[in-house]
Phi, psi and omega in degrees: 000144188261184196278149179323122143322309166271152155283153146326141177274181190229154177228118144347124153304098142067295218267358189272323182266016160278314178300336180282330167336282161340289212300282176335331155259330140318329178271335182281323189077039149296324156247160163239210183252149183124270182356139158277137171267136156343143150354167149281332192268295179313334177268326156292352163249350168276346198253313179096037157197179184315132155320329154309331214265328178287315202298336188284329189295333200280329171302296173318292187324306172338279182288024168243358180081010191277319193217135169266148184208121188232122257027244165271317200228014180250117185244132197219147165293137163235169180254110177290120172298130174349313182277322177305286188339260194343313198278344181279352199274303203283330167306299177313342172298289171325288141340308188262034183058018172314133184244148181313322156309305185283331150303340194256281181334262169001302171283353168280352194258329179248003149311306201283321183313307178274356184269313173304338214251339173301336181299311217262319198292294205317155163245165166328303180285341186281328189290358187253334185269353183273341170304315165307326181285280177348300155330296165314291155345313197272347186278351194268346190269148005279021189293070219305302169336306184256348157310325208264323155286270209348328200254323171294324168316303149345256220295317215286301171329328214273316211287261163005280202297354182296329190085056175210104151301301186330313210262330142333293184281354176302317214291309196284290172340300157323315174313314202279348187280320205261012188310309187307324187312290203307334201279306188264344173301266204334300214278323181272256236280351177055043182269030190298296199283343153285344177285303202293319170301325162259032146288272191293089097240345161307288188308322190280340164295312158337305191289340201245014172033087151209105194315296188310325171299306232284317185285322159327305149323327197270328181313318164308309191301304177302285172005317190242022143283330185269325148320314172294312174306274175327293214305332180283352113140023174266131168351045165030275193313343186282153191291165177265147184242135173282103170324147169292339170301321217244011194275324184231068180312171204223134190248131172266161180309000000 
């Protein structure tokens, strides 16, 4: 017999293209964020279908943060927080076996890039809160834990002050692959005072608009995370694993 010509079609379930409906006009900017949605009861009569088929599509909308639901039937467009995007990013990463070479490659070509790009950008309050971080940072150690957010705070603010959303959201998904790295360096090589040192010169060029210092810093900074990284003897080559902390992010208040 000869072989088929077509595959099988694959059909969607009911409530995914109601929610891909949804999705679709949000992203075309038909709704917007703010906007209210129609009823559940109203929306199962414009789609043409059980009322069950909606509240699941709307479950979907939910866990992507697209859609809110606020008391019982008032359904509103949201904007997904930085951090839902970021975890979701980093599974995919994950999943696909991403490895620390290839994240530390990656940040080498958008660490230095947003830190030059913070010279033209930053405002006053970022530059003051990345001096707060910095501070911190030198008062935490050895408290590997919260140093180890500090520098990710450090760098993801560092995202932030380019003034690029792009390079922000770039910025975080990587943050969340290399946390374990930082986790398993800091406590065997004790490089607390080599991290905090090239932060402030990262900042203070940032503060002295001196482009060539800042990427050169950063340039330094990575350089000796990937160092830390061998010297600690973990694998280059290995796939990143999604800290547990980061499976059931925390939105701040």
């Amino acid at each position: 017999m000869a072989d088929p010509m077509f595959d099988k079609l694959t059909v969607n379930p009911a409530y995914r293209v109601v929610a891909e409906a949804i999705e679709r006009n949000i992203l075309m900017g038909r709704l917007k964020t703010g906007d209210r949605l129609p009823s559940e009861m109203e929306l199962a009569k414009q789609f043409g279908v059980h009322r069950s088929t909606v509240r699941e599509g709307i479950r979907l909308l939910e866990q992507s943060g697209l859609v809110s639901r606020f008391g019982r039937t008032t359904l509103e467009v949201t904007l997904p927080h930085f951090q839902d995007l970021a975890s979701r990013a980093s599974r995919a990463l994950s999943m696909h076996k991403v490895s620390f070479q290839e994240l530390w490659e990656a940040s080498m070509l958008t660490e230095p890039a947003a830190a030059e790009m913070a010279v033209d950008n930053v405002t006053e309050d970022e530059f003051a809160r990345l001096n707060e971080n910095v501070r911190a940072m030198a008062d935490s150690a050895p408290d590997t834990d919260e140093f180890v957010r500090l520098d990710t705070e450090f760098h993801d603010l560092l995202a932030m002050a380019a003034g690029n959303k792009v390079i922000a959201m770039m910025r975080e998904p990587v943050s969340l692959l290399f946390l374990p790295a930082g986790r398993i360096i800091l406590p065997r090589l004790k490089t607390y005072d080599r991290v905090v040192k090239a932060h402030e010169e990262i900042l203070a060029a940032i503060g002295a608009r001196d482009k060539a210092r800042v990427r050169e810093w950063m340039h330094r900074h990575m350089s000796d995370f990937r160092r830390a990284y061998v010297r600690t003897g973990l694998d280059l080559d290995q796939p990143m694993q999604m800290p547990e902390s980061a499976l059931t992010p925390q939105r701040p208040e």
